[in-house]
C-alpha positions as CSV (number, residue, x, y, z in Angstrom):
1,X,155.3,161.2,49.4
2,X,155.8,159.7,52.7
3,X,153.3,157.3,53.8
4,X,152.1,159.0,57.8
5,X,153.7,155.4,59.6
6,X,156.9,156.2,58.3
7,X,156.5,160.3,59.2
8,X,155.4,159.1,63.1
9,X,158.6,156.5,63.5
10,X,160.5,159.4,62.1
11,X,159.2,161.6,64.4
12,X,159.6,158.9,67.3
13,X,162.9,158.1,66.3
14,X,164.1,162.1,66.8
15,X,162.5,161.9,70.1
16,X,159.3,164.2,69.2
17,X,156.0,163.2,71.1
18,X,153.3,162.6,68.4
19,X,149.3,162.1,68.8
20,X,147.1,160.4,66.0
21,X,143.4,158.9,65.5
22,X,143.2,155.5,67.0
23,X,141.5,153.7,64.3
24,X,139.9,150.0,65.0
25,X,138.5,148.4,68.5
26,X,141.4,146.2,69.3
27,X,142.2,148.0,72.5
28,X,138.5,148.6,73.8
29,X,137.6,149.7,76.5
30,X,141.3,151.5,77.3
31,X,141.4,152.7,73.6
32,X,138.0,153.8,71.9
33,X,138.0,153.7,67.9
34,X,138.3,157.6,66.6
35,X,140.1,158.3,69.8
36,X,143.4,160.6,70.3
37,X,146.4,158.9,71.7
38,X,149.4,160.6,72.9
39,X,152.5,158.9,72.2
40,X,155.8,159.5,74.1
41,X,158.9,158.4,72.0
42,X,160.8,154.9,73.7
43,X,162.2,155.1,77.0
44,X,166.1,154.3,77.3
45,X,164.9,152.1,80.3
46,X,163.1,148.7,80.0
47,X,159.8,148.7,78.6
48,X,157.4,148.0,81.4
49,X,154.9,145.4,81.4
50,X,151.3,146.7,80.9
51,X,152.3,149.6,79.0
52,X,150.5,150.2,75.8
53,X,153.3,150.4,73.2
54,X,153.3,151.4,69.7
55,X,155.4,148.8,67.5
56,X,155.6,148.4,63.5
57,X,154.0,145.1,62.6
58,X,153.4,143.3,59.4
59,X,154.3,146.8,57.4
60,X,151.5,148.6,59.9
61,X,151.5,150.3,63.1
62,X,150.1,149.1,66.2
63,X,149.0,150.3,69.6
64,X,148.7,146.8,71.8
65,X,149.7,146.1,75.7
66,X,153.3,144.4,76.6
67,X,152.3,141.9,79.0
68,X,155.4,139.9,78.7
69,X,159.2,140.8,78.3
70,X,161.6,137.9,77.4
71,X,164.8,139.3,77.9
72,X,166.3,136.3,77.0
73,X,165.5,136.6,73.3
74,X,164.6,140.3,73.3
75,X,160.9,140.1,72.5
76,X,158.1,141.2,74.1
77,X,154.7,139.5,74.0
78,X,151.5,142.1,73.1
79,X,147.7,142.1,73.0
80,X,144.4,144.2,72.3
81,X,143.0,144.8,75.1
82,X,139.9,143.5,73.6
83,X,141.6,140.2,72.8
84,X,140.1,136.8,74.6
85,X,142.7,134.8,73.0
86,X,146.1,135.2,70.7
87,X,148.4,138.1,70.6
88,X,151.9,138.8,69.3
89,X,155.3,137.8,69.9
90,X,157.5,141.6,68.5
91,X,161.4,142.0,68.6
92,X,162.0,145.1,70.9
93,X,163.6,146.6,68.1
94,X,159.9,147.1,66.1
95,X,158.7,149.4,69.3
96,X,158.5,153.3,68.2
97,X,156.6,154.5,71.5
98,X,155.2,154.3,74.9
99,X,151.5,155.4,74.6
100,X,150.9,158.2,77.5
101,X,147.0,159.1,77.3
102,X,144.4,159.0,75.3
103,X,141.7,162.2,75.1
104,X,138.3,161.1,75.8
105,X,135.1,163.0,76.0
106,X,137.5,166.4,76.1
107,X,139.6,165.3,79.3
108,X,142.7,163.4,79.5
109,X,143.2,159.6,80.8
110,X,146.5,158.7,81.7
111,X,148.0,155.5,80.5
112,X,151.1,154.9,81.6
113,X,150.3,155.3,85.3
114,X,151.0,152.6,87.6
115,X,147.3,151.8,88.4
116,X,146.2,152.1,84.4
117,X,149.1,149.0,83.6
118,X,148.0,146.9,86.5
119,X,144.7,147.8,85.5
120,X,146.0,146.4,81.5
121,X,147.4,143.3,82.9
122,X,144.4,142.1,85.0
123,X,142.5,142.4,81.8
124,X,144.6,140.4,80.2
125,X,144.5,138.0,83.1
126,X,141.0,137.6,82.8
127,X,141.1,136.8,79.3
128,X,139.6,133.3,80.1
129,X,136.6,134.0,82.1
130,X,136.1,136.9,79.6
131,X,136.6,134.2,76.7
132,X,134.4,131.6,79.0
133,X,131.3,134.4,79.6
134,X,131.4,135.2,75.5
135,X,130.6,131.6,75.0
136,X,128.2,131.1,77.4
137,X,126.2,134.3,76.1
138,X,126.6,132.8,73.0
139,X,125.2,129.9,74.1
140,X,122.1,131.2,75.7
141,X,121.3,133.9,73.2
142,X,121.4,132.3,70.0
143,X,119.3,133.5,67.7
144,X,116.2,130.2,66.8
């Protein structure tokens, strides 16, 4: 039997829109563990940056933010959301999907709207004052 990665990027792959559990809090606060996300299949157009993408990684799939496209070599550069530091250098070829909302709380938030990537990529921006604040927290609330 078919293991349900390989059923979605079989799905993706003939064009059929899929939706699935988000499991994990990698993409906090934009994607909330238990979460449904709705997943277009791949644009023929470029991918664009701050888009939440679904790519096949390590034998798993993944739901992380393109914040960088080097056409150059063809890869694209991704991260959690709730990353302060590291991420993932994919070949274009490992992306299944464009992620197009996610169901919270019984309504509907669009992610691939203009605002919701610029909204991605300032995140991602502010990685190190986010990474600076966790350490100072740290700092000042460690436990005796």
């Amino acid at each position: 039997m078919p293991e349900a990665s390989e059923i979605i990027a079989a799905l993706l792959q003939q064009r059929t829109p899929i939706s699935f559990i988000a499991g994990g809090p990698s993409m906090n606060p934009t994607i909330r563990d238990g979460e449904s996300v709705f997943i277009k299949p791949l644009p023929t157009g470029a991918i664009l940056l701050g888009g939440v993408i679904l790519y096949r990684i390590y034998g798993r799939l993944t739901v992380h933010r393109c914040t960088f496209n080097n056409k150059r070599t063809n890869r694209i550069y991704t991260v959690g959301d709730a990353a302060v530091k590291g991420g993932d250098w994919i070949p274009a070829a490992d992306i299944l999907g464009v992620a197009e909302s996610v169901r919270r709380d019984g309504r509907i938030h669009r992610l691939d709207t203009r605002r919701a990537r610029w909204a991605g990529l300032l995140r991602f921006a502010l990685r190190p004052l986010r990474r600076l604040a966790g350490a100072v927290h740290r700092r000042l609330f460690r436990p005796p």
